[in-house]
FIFITOR-518783 format. One record per residue: residue in three letters; x negated, y, z negated of N, C-alpha, C, O in turn. Coordinates in Angstrom, 2 decimals, padded with zeros to 5 digits. Atoms other than C-alpha are relative to their C-alpha. Layout:
+--------+---------+---------+---------+---------+---------+---------+---------+---------+---------+---------+---------+---------+
! residu !     npx !     npy !     npz !    capx !    capy !    capz !     cpx !     cpy !     cpz !     opx !     opy !     opz !
+--------+---------+---------+---------+---------+---------+---------+---------+---------+---------+---------+---------+---------+
!    ALA !       X !       Y !       Z !       X !       Y !       Z !       X !       Y !       Z !       X !       Y !       Z !
...
+--------+---------+---------+---------+---------+---------+---------+---------+---------+---------+---------+---------+---------+
REM end
This chain:
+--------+---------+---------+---------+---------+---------+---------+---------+---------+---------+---------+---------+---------+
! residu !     npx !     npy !     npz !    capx !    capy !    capz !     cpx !     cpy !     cpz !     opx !     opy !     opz !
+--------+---------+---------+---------+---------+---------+---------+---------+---------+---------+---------+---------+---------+
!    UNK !  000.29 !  000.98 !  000.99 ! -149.73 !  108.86 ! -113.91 !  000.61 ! -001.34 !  000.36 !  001.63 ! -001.52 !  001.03 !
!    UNK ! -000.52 !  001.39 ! -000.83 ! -149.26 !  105.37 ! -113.18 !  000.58 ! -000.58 ! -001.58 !  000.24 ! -000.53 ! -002.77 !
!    UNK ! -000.68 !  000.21 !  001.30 ! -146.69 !  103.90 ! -115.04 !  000.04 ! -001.36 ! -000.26 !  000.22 ! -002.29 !  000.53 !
!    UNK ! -000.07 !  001.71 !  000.11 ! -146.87 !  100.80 ! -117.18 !  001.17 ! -000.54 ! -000.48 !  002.23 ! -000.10 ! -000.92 !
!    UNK ! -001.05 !  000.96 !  000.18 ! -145.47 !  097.55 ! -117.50 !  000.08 ! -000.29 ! -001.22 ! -000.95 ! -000.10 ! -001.87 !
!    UNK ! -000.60 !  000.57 !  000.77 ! -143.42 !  096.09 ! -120.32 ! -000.58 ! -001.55 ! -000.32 !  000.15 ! -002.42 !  000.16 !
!    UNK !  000.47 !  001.39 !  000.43 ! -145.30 !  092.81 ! -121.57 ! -000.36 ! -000.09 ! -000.69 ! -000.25 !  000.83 ! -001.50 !
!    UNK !  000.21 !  000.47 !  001.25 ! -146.70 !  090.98 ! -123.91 ! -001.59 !  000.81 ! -000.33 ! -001.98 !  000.67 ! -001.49 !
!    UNK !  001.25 ! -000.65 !  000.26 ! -150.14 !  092.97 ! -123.89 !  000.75 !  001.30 ! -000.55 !  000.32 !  001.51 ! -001.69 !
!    UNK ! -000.09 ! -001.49 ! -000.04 ! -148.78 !  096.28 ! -124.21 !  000.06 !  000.09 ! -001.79 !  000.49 ! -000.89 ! -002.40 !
!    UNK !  000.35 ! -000.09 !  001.35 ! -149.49 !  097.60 ! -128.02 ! -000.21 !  001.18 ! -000.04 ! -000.71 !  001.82 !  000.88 !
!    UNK ! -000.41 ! -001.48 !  000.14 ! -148.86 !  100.82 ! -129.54 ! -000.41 ! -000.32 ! -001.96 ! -000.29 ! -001.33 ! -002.65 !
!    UNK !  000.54 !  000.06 !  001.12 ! -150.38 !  102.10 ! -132.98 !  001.13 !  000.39 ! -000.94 !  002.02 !  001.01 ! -000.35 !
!    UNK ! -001.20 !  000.06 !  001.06 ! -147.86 !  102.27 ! -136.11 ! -001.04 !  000.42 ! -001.66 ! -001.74 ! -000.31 ! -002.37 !
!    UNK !  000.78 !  000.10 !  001.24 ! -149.31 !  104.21 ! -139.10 !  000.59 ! -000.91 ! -001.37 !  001.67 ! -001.51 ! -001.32 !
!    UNK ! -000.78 !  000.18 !  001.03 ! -148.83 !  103.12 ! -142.71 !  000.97 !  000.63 ! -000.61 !  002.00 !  000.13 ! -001.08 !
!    UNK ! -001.11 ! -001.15 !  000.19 ! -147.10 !  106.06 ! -143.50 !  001.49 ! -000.09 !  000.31 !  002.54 ! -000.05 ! -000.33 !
!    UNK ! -001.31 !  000.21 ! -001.04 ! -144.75 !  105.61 ! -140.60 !  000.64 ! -001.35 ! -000.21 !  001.81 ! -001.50 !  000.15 !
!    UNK ! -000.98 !  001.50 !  000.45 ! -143.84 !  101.68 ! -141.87 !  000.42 !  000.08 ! -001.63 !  001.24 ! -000.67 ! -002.16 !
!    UNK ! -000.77 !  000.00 !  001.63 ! -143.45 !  102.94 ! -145.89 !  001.09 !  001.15 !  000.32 !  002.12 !  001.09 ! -000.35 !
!    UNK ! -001.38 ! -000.83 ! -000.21 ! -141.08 !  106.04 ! -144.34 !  001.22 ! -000.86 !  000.65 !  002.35 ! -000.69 !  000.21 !
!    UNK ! -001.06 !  000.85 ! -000.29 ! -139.07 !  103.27 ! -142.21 !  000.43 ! -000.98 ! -001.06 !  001.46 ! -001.55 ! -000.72 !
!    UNK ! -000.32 !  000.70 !  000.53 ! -138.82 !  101.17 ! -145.10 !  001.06 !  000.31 ! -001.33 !  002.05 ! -000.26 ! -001.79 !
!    UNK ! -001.09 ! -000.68 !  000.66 ! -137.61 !  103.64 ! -147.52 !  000.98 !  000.28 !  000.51 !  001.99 !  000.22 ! -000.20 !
!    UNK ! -001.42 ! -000.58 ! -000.50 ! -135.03 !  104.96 ! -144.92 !  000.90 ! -001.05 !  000.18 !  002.07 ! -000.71 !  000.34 !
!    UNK ! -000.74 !  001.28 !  000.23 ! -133.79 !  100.85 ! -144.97 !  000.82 !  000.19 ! -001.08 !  002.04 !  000.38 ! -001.17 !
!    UNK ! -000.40 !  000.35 !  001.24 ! -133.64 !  100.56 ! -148.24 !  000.62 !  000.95 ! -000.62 !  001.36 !  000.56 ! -001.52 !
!    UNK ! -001.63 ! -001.04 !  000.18 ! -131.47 !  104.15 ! -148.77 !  000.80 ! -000.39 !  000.26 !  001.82 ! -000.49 ! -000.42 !
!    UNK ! -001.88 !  000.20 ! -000.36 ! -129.03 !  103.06 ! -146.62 !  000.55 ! -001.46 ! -000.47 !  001.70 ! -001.84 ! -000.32 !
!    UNK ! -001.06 !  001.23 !  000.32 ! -128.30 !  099.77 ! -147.91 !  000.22 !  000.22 ! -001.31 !  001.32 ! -000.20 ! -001.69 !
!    UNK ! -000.45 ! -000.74 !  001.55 ! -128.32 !  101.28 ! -151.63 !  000.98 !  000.08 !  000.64 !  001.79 ! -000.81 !  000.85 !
!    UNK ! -000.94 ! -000.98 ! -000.15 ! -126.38 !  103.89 ! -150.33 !  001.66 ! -001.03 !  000.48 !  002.79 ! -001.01 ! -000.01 !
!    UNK ! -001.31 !  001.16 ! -000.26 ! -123.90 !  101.06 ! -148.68 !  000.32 ! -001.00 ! -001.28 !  001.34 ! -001.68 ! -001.14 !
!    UNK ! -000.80 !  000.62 !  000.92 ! -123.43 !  099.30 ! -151.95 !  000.09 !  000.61 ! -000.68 !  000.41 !  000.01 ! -001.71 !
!    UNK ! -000.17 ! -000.25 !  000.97 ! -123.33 !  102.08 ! -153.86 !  001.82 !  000.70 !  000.98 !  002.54 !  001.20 !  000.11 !
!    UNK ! -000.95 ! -000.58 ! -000.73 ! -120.24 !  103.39 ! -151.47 !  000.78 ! -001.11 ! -000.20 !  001.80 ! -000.89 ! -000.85 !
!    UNK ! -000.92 !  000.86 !  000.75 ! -118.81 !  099.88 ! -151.91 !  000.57 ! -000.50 ! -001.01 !  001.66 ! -001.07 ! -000.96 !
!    UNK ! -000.06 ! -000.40 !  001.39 ! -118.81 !  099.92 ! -155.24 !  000.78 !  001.22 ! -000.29 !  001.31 !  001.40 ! -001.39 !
!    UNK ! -001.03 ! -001.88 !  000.55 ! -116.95 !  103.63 ! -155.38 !  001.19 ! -000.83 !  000.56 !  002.23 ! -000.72 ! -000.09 !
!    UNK ! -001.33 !  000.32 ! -000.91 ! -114.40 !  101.69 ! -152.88 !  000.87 ! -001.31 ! -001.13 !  002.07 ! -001.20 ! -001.38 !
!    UNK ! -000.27 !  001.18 !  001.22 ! -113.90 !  098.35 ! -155.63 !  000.44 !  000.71 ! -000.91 !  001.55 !  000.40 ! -001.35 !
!    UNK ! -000.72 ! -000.84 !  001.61 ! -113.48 !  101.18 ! -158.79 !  001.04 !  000.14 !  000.61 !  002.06 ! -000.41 !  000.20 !
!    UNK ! -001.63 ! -000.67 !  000.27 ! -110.80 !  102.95 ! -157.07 !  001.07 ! -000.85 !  000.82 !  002.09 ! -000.36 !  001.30 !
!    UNK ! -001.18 !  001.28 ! -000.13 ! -108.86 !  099.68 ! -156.04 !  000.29 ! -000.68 ! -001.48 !  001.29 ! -001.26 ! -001.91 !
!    UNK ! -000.70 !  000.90 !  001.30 ! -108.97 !  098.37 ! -159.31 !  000.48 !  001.47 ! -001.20 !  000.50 !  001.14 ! -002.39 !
!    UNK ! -000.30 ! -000.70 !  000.66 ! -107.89 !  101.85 ! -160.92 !  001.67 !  000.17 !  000.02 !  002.27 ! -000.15 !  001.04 !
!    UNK ! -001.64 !  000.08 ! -000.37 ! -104.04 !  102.32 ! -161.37 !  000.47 !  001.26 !  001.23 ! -000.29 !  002.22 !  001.32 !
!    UNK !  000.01 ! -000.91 ! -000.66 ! -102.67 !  104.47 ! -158.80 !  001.20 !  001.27 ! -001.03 !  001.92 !  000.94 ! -001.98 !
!    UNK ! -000.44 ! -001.21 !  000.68 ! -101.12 !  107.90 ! -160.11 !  001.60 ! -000.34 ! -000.25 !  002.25 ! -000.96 !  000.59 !
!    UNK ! -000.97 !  000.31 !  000.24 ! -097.97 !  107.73 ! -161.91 !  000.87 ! -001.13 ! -000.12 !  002.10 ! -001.09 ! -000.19 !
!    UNK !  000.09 !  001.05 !  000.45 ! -098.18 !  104.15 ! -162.52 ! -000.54 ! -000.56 ! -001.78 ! -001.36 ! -001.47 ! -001.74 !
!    UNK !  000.27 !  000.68 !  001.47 ! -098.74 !  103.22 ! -166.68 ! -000.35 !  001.51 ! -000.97 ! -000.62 !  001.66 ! -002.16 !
!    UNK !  000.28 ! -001.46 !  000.99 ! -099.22 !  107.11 ! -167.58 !  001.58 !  001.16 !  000.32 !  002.40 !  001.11 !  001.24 !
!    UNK ! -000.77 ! -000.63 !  000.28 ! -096.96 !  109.72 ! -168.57 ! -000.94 !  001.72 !  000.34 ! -001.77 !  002.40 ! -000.26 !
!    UNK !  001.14 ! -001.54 ! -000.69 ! -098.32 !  113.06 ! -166.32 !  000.97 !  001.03 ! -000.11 !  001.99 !  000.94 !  000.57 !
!    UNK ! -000.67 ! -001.03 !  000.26 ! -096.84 !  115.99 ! -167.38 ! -000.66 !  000.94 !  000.66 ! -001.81 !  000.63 !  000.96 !
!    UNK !  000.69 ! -000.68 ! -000.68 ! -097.55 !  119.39 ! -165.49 !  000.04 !  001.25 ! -001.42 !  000.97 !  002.05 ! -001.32 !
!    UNK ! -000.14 ! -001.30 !  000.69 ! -098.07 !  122.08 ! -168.50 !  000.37 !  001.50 !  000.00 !  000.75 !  002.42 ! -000.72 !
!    UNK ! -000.67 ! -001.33 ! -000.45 ! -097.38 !  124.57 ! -166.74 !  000.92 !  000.24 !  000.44 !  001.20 !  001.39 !  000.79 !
!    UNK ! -001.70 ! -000.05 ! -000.24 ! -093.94 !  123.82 ! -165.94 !  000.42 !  000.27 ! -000.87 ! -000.11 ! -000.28 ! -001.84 !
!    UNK ! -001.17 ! -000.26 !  000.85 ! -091.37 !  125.17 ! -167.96 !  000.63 ! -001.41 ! -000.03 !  000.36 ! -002.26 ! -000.88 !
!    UNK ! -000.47 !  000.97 !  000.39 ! -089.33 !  122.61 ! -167.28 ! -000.16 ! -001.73 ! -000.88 !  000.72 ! -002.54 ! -001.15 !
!    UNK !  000.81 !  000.78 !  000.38 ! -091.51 !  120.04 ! -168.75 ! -000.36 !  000.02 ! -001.46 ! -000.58 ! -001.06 ! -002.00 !
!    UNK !  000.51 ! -000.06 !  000.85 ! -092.49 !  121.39 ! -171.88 !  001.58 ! -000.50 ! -001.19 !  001.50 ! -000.92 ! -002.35 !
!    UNK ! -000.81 !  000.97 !  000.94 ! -088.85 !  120.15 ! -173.20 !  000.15 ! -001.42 ! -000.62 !  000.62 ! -001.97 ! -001.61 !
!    UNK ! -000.01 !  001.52 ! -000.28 ! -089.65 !  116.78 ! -171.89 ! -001.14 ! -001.01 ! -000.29 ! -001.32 ! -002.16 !  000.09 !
!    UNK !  001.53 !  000.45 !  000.39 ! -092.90 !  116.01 ! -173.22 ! -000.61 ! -000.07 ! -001.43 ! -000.97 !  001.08 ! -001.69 !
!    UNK ! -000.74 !  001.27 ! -000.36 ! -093.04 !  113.92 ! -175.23 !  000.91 ! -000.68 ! -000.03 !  001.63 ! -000.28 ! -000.94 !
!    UNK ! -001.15 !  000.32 !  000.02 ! -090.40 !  111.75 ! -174.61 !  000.80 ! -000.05 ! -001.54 !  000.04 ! -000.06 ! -002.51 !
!    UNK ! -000.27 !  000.18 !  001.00 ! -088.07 !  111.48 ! -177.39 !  000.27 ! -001.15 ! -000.06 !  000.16 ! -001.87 !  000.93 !
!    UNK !  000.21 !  001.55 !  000.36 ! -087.50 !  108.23 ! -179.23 !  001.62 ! -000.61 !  001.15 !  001.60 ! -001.67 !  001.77 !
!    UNK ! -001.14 !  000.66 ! -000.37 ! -083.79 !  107.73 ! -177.71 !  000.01 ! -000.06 !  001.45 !  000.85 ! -000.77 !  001.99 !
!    UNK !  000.34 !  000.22 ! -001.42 ! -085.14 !  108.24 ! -174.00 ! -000.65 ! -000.76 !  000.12 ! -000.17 ! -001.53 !  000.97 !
!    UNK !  001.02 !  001.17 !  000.28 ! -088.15 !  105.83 ! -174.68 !  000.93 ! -001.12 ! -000.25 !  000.50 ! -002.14 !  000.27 !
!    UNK ! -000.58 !  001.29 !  000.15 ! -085.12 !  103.20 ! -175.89 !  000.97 ! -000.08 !  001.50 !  000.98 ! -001.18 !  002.04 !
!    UNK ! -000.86 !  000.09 ! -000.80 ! -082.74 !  103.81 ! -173.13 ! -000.65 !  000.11 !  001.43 ! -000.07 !  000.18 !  002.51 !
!    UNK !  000.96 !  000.48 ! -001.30 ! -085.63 !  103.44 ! -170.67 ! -000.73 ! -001.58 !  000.16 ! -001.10 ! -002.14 !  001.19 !
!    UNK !  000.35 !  001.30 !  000.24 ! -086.74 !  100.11 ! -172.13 !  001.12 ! -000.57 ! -000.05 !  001.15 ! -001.70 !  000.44 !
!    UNK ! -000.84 !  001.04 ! -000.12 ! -083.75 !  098.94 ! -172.53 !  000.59 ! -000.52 !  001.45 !  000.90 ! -001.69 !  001.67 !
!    UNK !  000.12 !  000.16 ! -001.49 ! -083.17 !  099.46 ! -168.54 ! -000.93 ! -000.87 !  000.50 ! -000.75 ! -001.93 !  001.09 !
!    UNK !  001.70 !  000.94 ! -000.56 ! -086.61 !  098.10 ! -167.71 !  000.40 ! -001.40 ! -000.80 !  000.27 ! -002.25 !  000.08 !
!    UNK ! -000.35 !  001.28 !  000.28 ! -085.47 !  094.77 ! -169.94 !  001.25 ! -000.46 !  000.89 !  001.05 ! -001.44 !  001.62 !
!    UNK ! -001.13 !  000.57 ! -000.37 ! -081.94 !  094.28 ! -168.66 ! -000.46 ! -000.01 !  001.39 !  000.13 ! -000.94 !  001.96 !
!    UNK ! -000.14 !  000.88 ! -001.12 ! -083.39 !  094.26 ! -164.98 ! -000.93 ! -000.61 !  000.10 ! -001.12 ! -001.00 !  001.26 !
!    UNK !  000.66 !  001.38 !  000.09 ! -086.05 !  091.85 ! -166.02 !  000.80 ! -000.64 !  000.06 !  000.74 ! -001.47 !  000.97 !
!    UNK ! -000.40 !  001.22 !  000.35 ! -083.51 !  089.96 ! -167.29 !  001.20 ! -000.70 !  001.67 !  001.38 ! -001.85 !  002.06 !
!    UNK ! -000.58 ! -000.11 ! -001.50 ! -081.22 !  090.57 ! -163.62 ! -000.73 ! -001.06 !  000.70 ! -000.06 ! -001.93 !  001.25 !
!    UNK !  001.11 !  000.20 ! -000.78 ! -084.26 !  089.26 ! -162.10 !  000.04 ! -001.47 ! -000.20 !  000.55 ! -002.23 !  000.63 !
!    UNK ! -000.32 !  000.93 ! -000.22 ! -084.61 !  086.36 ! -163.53 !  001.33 ! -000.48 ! -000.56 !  001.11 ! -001.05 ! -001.63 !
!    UNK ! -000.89 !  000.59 !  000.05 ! -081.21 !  085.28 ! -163.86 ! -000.07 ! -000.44 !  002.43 !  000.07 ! -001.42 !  003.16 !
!    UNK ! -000.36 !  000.51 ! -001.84 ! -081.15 !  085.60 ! -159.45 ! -001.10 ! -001.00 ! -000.05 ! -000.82 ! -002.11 !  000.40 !
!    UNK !  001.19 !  001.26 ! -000.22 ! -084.73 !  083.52 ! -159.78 !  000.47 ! -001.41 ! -000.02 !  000.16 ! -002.39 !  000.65 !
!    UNK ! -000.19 !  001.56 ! -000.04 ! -083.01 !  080.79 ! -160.96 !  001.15 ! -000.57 !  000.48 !  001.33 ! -001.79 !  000.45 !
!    UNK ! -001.09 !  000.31 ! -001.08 ! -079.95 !  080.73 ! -158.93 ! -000.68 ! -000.14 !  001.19 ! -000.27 ! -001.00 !  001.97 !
!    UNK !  000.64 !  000.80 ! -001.34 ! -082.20 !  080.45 ! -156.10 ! -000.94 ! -001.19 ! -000.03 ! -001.23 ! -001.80 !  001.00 !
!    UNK !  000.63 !  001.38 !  000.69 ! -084.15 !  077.62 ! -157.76 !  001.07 ! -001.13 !  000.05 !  000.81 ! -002.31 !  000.32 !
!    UNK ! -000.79 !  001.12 ! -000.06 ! -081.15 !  075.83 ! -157.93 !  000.84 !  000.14 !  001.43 !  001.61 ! -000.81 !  001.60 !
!    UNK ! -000.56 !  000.66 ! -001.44 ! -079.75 !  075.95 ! -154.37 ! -000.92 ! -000.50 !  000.41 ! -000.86 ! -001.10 !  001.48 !
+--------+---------+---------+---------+---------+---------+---------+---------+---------+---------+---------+---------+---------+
REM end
């Protein structure tokens, strides 16, 4: 068989079929790529674990004393969490003023 050349004549048949199956298999994957970027955006803007929640394991023993907190652990945890706000900025503004 004699083999041909690569030019501007050369032409090859392309059903319809075969250009609405390439067009759907486009247009999956670029869905599919913003719907994957989109899953990647939720779970950046979600808190990460053990950040603003209180996760208890139920099935610990040890846990079921501690859950939920009582009122005088809830104060003597805020009152920590304020006094080294207040740590904080007290150094802020000693370095403001050198």
């Amino acid at each position: 068989m004699p083999e041909k050349e690569l030019n501007e004549n050369l032409s090859f048949k392309v059903s319809l079929k075969t250009l609405a199956g390439i067009a759907a298999l486009i247009s999956t994957a670029i869905g599919y790529h913003y719907y994957i970027i989109g899953q990647i955006e939720d779970a950046k803007a979600k808190p990460k674990i053990g950040t603003g929640y209180y996760i208890v394991d139920p099935t610990d023993a040890a846990a079921k004393e501690s859950y939920p907190p009582s009122r005088q652990e809830y104060e003597m945890k805020d009152e920590l969490a304020r006094r080294e706000i207040m740590l904080l900025k007290e150094e802020i503004k000693e370095l403001k003023n050198k």
